[in-house]
C-alpha positions as CSV (number, residue, x, y, z in Angstrom):
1,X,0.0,0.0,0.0
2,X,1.3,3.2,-1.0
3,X,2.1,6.0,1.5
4,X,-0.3,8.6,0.0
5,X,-3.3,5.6,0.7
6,X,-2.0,5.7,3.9
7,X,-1.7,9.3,4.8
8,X,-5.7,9.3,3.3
9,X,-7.0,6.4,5.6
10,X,-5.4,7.8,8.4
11,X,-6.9,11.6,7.8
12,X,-10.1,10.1,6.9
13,X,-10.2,7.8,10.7
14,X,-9.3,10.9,12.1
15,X,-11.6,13.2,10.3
16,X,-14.2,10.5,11.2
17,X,-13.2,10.7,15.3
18,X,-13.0,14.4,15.3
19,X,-17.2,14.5,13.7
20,X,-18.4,12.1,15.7
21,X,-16.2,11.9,19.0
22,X,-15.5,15.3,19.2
23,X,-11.8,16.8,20.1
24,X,-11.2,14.2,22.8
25,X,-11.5,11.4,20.1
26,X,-9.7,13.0,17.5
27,X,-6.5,13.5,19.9
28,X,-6.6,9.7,21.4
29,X,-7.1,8.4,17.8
30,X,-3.9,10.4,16.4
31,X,-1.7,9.3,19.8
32,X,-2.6,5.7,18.9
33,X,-2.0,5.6,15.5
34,X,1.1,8.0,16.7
35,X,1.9,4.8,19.1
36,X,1.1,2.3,16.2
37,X,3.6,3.7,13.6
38,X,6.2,3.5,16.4
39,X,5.5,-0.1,17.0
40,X,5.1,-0.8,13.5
41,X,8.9,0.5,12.6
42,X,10.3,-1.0,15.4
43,X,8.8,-4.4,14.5
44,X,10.1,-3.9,10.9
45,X,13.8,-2.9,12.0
46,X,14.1,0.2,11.0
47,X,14.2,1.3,14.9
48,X,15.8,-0.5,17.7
49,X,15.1,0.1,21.4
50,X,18.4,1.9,22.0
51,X,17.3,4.8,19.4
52,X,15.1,6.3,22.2
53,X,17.4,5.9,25.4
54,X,20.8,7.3,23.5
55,X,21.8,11.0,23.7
56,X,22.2,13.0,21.2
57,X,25.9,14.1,20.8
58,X,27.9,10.6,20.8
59,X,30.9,11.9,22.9
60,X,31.0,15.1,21.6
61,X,30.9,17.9,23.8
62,X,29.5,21.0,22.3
63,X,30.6,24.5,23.5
């Protein structure tokens, strides 16, 4: 699937929380899928656990 069918389901779910939840729904339905896309990287690879615990400078000091 294509990232621009992506980008339109996920607008559309959200667009569809927001009408009928209200502002509450729209918010918990974008930190899920916010959550989701996390998960879904770091079960692909393309994250590892370490990438949220490391600093940002490796050694370097900056002055």
């Amino acid at each position: 699937m294509s990232m621009a069918v992506v980008g339109m389901v996920v607008g559309m779910a959200l667009g569809f929380a927001g009408y009928f939840g209200g502002f509450g729904a729209f918010v918990l339905v974008a930190a899920l899928g916010a959550v989701g896309f996390v998960v879904g990287r770091f079960l692909e690879g393309d994250l590892e656990a370490g990438d949220f615990f490391r600093g940002r400078d490796r050694g370097e000091r900056q002055r």
